[in-house]
C-alpha atoms as one frame of an Amber mdcrd trajectory, in Angstrom:
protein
 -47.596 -80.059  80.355 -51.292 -80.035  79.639 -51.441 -76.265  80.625 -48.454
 -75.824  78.540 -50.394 -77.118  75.700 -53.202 -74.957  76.358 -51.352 -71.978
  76.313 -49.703 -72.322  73.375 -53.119 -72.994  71.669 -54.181 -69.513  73.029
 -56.465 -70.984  75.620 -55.141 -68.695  77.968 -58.155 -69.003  80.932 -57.749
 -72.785  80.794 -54.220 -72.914  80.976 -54.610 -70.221  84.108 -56.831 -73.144
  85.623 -54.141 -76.081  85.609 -51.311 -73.879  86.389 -53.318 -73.114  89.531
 -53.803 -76.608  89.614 -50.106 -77.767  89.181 -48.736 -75.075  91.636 -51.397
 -76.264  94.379 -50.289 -79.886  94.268 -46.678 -79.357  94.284 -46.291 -75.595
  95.553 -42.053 -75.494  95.411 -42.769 -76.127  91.350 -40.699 -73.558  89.354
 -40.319 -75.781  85.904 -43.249 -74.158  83.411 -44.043 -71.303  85.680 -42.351
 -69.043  82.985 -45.603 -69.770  80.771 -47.919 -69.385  83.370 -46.428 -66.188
  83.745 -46.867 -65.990  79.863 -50.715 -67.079  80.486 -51.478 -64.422  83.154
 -50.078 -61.724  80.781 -51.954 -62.295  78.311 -55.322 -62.110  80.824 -53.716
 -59.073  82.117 -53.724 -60.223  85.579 -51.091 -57.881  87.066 -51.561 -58.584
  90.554 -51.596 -62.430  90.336 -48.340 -61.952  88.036 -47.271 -59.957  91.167
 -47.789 -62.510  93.346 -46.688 -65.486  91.329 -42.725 -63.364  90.559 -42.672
 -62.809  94.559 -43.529 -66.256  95.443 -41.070 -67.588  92.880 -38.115 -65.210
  94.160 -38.838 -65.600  97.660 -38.482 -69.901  96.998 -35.040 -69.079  94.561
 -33.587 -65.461  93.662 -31.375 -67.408  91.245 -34.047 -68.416  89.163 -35.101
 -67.048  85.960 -38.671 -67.818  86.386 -39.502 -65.584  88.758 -38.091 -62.477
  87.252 -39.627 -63.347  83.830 -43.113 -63.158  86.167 -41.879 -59.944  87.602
 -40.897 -58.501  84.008 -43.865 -59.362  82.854 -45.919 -56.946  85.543 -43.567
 -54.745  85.056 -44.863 -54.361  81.380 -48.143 -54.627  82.538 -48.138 -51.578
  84.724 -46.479 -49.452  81.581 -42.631 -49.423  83.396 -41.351 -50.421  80.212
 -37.163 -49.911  81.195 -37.793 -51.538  84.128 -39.464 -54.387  83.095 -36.389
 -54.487  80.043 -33.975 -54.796  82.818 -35.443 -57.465  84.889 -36.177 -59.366
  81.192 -32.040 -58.982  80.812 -31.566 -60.078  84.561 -33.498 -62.956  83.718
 -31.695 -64.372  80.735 -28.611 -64.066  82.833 -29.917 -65.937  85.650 -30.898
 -69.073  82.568 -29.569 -68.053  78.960 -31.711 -71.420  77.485 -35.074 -69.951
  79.272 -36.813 -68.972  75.837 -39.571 -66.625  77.955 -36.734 -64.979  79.388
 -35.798 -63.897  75.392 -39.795 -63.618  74.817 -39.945 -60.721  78.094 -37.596
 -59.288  76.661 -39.040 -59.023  72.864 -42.415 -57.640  74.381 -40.652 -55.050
  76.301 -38.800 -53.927  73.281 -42.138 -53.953  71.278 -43.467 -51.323  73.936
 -40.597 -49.499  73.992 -40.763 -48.924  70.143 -38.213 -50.724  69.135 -38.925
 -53.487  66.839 -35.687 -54.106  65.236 -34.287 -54.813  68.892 -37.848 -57.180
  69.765 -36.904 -58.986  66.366 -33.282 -59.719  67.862 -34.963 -60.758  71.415
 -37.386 -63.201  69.879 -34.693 -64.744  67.057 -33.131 -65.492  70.191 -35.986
 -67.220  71.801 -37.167 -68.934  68.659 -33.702 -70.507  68.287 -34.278 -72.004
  71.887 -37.474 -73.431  71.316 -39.635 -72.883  68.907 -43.319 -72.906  69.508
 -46.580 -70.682  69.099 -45.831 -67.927  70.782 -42.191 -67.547  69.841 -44.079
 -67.409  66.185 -46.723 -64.901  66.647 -44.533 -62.603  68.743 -41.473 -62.694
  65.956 -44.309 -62.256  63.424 -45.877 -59.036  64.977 -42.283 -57.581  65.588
 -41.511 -58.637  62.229 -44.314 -56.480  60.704 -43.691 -53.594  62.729 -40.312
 -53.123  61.656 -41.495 -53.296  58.143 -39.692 -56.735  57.022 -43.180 -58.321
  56.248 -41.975 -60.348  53.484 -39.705 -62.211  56.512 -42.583 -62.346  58.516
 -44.984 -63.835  56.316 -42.077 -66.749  55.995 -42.533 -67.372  59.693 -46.234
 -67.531  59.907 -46.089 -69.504  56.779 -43.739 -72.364  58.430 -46.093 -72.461
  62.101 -49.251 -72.700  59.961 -47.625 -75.329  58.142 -46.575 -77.002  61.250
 -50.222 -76.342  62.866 -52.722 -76.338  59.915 -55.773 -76.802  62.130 -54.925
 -73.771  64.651 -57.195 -70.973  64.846 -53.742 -68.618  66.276 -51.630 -69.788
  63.195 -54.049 -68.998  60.479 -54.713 -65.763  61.989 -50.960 -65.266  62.186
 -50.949 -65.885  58.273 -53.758 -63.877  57.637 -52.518 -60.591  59.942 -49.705
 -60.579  57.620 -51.443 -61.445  54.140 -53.628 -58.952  55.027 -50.711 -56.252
  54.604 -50.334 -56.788  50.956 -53.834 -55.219  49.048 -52.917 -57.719  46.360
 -53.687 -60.707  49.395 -56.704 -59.609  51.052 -59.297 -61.239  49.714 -57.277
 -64.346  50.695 -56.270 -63.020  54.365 -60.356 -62.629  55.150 -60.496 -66.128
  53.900 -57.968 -67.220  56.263 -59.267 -65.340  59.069 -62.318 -66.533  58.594
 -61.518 -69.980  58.867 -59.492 -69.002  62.277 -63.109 -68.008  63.805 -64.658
 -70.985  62.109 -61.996 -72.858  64.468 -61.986 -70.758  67.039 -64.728 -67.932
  67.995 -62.741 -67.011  70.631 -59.705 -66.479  68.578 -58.846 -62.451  69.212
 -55.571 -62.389  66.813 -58.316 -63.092  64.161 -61.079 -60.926  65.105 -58.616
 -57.570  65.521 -57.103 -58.814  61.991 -60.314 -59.318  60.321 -61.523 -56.106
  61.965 -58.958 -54.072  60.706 -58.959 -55.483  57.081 -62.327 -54.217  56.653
 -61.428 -51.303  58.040 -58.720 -50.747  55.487 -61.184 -51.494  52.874 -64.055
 -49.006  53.850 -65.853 -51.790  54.941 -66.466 -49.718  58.795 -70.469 -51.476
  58.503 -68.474 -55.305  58.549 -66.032 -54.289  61.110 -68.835 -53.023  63.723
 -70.875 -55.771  63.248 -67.835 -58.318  63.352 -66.110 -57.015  66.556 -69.684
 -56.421  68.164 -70.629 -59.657  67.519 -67.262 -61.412  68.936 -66.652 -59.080
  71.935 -68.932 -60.403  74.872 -66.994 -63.502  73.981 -63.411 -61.803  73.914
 -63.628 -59.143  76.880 -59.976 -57.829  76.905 -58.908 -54.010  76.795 -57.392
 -54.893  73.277 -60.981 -55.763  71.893 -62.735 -52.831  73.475 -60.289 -50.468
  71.959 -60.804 -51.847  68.869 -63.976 -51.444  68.850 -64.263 -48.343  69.565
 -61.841 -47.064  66.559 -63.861 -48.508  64.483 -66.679 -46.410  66.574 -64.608
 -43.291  66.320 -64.651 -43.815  62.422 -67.770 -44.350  61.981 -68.673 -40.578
  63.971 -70.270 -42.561  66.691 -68.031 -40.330  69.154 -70.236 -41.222  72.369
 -70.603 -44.802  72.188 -66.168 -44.494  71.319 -65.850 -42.845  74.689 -67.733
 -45.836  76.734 -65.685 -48.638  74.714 -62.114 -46.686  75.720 -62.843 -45.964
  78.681 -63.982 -49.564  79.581 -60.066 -50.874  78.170 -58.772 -48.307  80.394
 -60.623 -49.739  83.449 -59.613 -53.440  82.109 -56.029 -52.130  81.787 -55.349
 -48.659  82.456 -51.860 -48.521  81.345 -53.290 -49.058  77.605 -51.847 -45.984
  75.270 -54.016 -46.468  72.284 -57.110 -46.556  74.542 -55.726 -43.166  76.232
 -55.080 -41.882  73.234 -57.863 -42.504  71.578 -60.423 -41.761  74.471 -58.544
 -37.942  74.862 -59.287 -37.608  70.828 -62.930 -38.301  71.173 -63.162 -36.121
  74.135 -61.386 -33.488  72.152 -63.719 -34.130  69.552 -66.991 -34.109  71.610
 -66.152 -30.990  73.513 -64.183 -28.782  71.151 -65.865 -25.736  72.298 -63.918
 -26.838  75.952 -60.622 -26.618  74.433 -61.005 -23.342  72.707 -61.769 -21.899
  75.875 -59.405 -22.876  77.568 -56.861 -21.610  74.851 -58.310 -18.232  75.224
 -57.850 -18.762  78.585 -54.032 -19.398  78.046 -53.626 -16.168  75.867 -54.974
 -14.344  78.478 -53.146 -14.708  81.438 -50.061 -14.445  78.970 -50.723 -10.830
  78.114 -49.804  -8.003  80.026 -52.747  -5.381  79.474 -55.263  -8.139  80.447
């Protein structure tokens, strides 16, 4: 229960700990393991995910726990169908198991299809509402462009959790949508670090407010200043956008390329590291298009 608790207040690492903990004192324990599984996503620990859906299936193929673990690497090593199927396998094996629903809603999110993750997470937030079922619902609200619905949602958890650095953020991310809003979404985001440093929801937020703004001088210094605090693949990559906007093309190439060593199935990193190499070595890729017409024509 504690762990629970500590997930759900985005204290991920400490969570991991008493999970650990839990599991070691009583290792045929299946009840919670679907947030742990939730926990080690979010750290992007594939291989312990690995580990925790085999143990799990090996003790009871029947229960959903274990395949929400295993959808959950699945996702994490970019095999988005599969891990879709394994999310559906799981919410047959427990149709009340709200992570099951939650799986499913990330997977949907990666496969680029929001309208579907909104469905998915309706689903789990009718279960059991709680933190995450919020922020994920929120996010896959925005991204299928119903932010007015979405900013309901993160209105009602921040209202239910007034002192949380993950709900203000929540209301912020979306606040900071509408131009009209932002000078109240930095507020709010603001307050999220004052809470919580560590909070990454409100330092990518923040970060790309100011971006939006012209304010690329703020967002350097803001996600510099937060990231050997918040060392995930999502931070780096943020980081070095903001890099890649401001023409700093070199110091963009070390920041991807360290997300895609964190987590090397991460698109926007790939993406964005093969622009800046584009960028840096344009003289590379005209050659090599000369080098195309070439062999395609005959009296070479």
């Amino acid at each position: 229960m504690q762990a629970t608790c500590h997930f759900e207040l985005g204290a991920a690492e400490r969570a991991r700990k008493m999970f650990a903990q839990a599991a070691a004192i009583d290792p045929p324990l299946v009840d919670g393991l679907a947030a742990y599984a939730g926990t080690l996503a979010r750290l992007g620990d594939r291989l312990a995910l690995y580990a925790l859906g085999r143990r799990l299936l090996a003790g009871d193929a029947g229960r959903a726990e274990g395949w929400v673990a295993m959808a959950r690497f699945l996702l994490l090593s970019g095999r988005v169908s599969e891990a879709l199927a394994v999310a559906w396998k799981a919410q047959a094996a427990s149709p009340r198991l709200p992570d099951a629903f939650l799986a499913e809603g990330e997977a949907q999110m990666a496969a680029g299809a929001p309208a579907d993750a909104v469905a998915a997470l309706e689903r789990a937030h009718a279960i059991a509402p709680s933190a995450q079922t919020y922020a994920a619902l929120v996010a896959a609200l925005v991204a299928a462009g119903r932010v007015k619905d979405a900013f309901v949602y993160a209105r009602e958890a921040a209202e239910k959790m007034p002192r949380c650095a993950p709900t203000l953020a929540m209301v912020g991310s979306v606040l900071a949508h509408s131009p009209d809003a932002a000078e109240r979404a930095e507020r709010l985001l603001t307050a999220a670090l004052d809470i919580d440093r560590r909070s990454a929801e409100a330092v990518d937020a923040l970060a790309a407010l100011y971006v939006a703004s012209g304010r690329l001088p703020d967002a350097l210094a803001l996600v510099e200043a937060h990231l050997p605090e918040i060392q995930t693949d999502q931070m780096y990559t943020r980081f070095a956008d903001v890099l890649t906007l401001s023409n700093d093309l070199p110091r963009a190439a070390v920041n991807y390329a360290h997300a895609l060593h964190l987590n090397p199935e991460n698109p926007r990193a790939r993406a964005g590291f093969d622009r800046v190499d584009r960028l840096m070595h344009p003289s590379e890729e005209a050659d090599d298009d000369e080098e195309e017409e070439g062999e395609g024509d005959p009296s070479s």
